[in-house]
C-alpha positions, 0 to 999 in steps of 0.5 A, a space after each residue: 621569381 614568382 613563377 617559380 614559387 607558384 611552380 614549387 607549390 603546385 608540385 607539392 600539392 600534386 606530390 601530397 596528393 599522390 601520396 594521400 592517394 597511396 594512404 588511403 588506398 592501404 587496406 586497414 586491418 580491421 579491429 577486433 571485437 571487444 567481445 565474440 559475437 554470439 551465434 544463434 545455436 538453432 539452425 532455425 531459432 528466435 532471436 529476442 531481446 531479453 531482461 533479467 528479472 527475480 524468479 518471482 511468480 509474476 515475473 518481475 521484480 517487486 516494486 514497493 511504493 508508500 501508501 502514504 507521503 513524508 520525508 523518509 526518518 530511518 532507512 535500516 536495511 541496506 542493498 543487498 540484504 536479505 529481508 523476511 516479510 514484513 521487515 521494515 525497510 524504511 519509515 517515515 514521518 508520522 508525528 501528524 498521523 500520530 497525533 490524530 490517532 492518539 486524538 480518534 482513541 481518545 474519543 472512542 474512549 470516552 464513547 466507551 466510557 459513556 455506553 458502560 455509565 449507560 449500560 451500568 444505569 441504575 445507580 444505587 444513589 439514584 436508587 436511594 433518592 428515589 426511594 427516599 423521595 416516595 418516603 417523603 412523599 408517603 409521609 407528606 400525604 399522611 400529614 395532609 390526609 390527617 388535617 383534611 380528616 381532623 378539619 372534615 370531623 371538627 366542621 361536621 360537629 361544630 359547623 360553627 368553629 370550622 367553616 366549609 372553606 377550611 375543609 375544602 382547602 384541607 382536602 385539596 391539600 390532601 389530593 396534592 400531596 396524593 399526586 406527588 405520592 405518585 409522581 414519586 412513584 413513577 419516578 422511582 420507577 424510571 429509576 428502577 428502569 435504567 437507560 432507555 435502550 434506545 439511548 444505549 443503542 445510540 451510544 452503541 452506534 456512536 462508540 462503534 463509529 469512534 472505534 472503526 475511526 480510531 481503527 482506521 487512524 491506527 491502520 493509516 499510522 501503520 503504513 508509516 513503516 513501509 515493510 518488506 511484502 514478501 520475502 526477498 533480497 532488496 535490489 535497490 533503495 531509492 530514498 535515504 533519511 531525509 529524502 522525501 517519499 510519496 505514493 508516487 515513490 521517490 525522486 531520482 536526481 539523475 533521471 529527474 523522474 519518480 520511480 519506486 522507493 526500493 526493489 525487491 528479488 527473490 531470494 534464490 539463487 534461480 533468476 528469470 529473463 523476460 524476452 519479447 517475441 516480434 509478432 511477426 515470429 509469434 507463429 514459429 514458436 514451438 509448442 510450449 513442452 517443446 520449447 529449448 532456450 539459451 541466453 548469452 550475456 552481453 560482454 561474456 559470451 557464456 551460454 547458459 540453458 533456459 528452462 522454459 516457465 510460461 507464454 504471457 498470454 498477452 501482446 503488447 507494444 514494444 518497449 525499448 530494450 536495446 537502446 538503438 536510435 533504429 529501433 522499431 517501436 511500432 511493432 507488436 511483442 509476445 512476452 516469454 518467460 524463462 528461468 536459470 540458476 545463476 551461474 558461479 563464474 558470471 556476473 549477472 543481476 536484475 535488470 541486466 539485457 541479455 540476447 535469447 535464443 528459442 528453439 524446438 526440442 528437436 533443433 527446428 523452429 516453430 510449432 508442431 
């Protein structure tokens, strides 16, 4: 019996054998692509990965950062809107700001206040009391004069009622109230003078100094309300109310790094596409007004002619654009901007990947 069972089981296993053989030797018809391959239209053209950008002048989208950091208040644009210079796109917290630059004005103030009572020097009260002070003076001497002259005559008639002491003492009288004439005099004259003007150029210096502070504060209070830098279509904003936003920009929860606070493109309907030439290719690039281009857009298949804009003059290592795991990242790249108006039946926005095509004018790569 137990033959028989081992015998059963080893036909089935044979049998199954067989017949997996026969299934896995079937030719299986192969899947269709998801989309159609794109082909290189130039019998000898460049292949470059490619990014589509803002048709700005330096070729890139515009990436704005705060000067300053704080939590974010208001956000009153919103993706997609189309914004003019120097609308605001976001502002944050300034309360603490604020305060400083209330506090810096108020003391340029008073430096100001201080330079104008300077520069406004002599008062007529001053004035008055000077005066009256010389009066007094003036009278004070006449009155000591008189009783000297009075001692003086009585003492040269009748030595013998006023003694020499009394007209000595009467004298010397006299010449204390004559040196207070004159300290009143010279004082009078100090008053007459004003500020010293070395006091008025010091108050100068100082008002000066508190107003380039208060200046600088206001500025700083300025940067609280982050502004468009040019006019454009904003792409992304990267902070809500209540986010906080650094000079670093903002922290994206999902990629768990800091990146910029909001994006900015350009406001025509023209794109650019930045594609990056290996260096080893560098050398079959046409001559720059024989440069032709077409890009096809992942997913699409459309062709859409390239006008050619500008070689940065510059290489650089690669970056990583299409994502592969083989990717070389060793090598050498040479930056080649185009542009193109953006199609009306495809969808195609910044910071897509697309494949670039490079060739001569005449259907050969490379130069001249």
């Amino acid at each position: 019996m137990t033959r028989r069972l081992v015998f059963i089981l080893a036909a089935c296993g044979l049998l199954l054998a067989v017949v997996s053989a026969i299934l896995l030797n079937i030719p299986k018809r192969p899947q269709p692509p998801a989309f159609t391959p794109a082909s290189n239209p130039f019998a000898q053209g460049i292949y470059a990965n490619g990014i589509v950008e803002s048709d700005q002048d330096s070729g890139s989208n515009v990436n704005i950062y705060p000067e300053v950091a704080g939590p974010v208040t208001s956000v009153p644009v919103k993706e997609g809107d189309s914004v003019r210079a120097g609308t605001p796109l976001f502002t944050i917290d300034d309360s603490i700001q604020r305060a400083q630059a209330g506090q810096l004005e108020a003391q340029a103030r008073a430096a100001q206040a201080m330079l104008d009572e300077l520069k406004a020097q002599p008062r007529r009260e001053n004035l008055a009391v000077a005066e009256a002070q010389v009066t007094q003076a003036q009278a004070g001497l006449k009155l000591a004069q008189d009783q000297y002259d009075k001692q003086r005559r009585l003492h040269d008639a009748h030595p013998e009622l006023v003694s020499q002491e009394v007209v000595d003492t009467a004298r010397n009288t006299a010449a204390v109230a004559a040196a207070g004439l004159e300290v009143a005099l010279r004082q009078q004259q100090l008053t007459r003078a004003g500020a010293w003007s070395y006091d008025i150029e010091s108050q100068q210096r100082q008002y000066e100094a508190a107003t380039r502070a208060a200046e600088g504060a206001a500025a700083l209070l300025a940067k609280y309300v982050v502004r468009a830098p040019v006019d454009g279509v904003v792409l992304a904003l990267n902070v809500s109310a209540g986010n906080y936003a650094s000079p670093q920009g903002a922290y994206a929860t999902y990629t768990q790094s800091f990146g910029p606070a909001a994006v900015l493109g350009s406001p025509a309907g023209t794109l650019a596409v930045r594609c990056y030439v290996d260096e080893v290719l560098v050398q079959r690039l046409p001559a720059a007004e024989r440069i032709v281009a077409e890009m096809t857009v992942r997913g699409g298949g459309k062709r859409i002619p390239l006008e050619f804009v500008r070689v940065q003059p510059y290489v650089t290592p690669k970056i990583d654009l299409s994502n592969q795991r083989l990717e070389r990242v060793d090598v050498r790249v040479l930056a080649v901007l185009f542009r193109f108006r953006r199609p009306a039946d495809v969808n195609i926005y910044p910071g897509q990947l697309v494949d670039v095509y490079i060739g001569q004018r005449d259907g050969a790569s490379g130069a001249k």
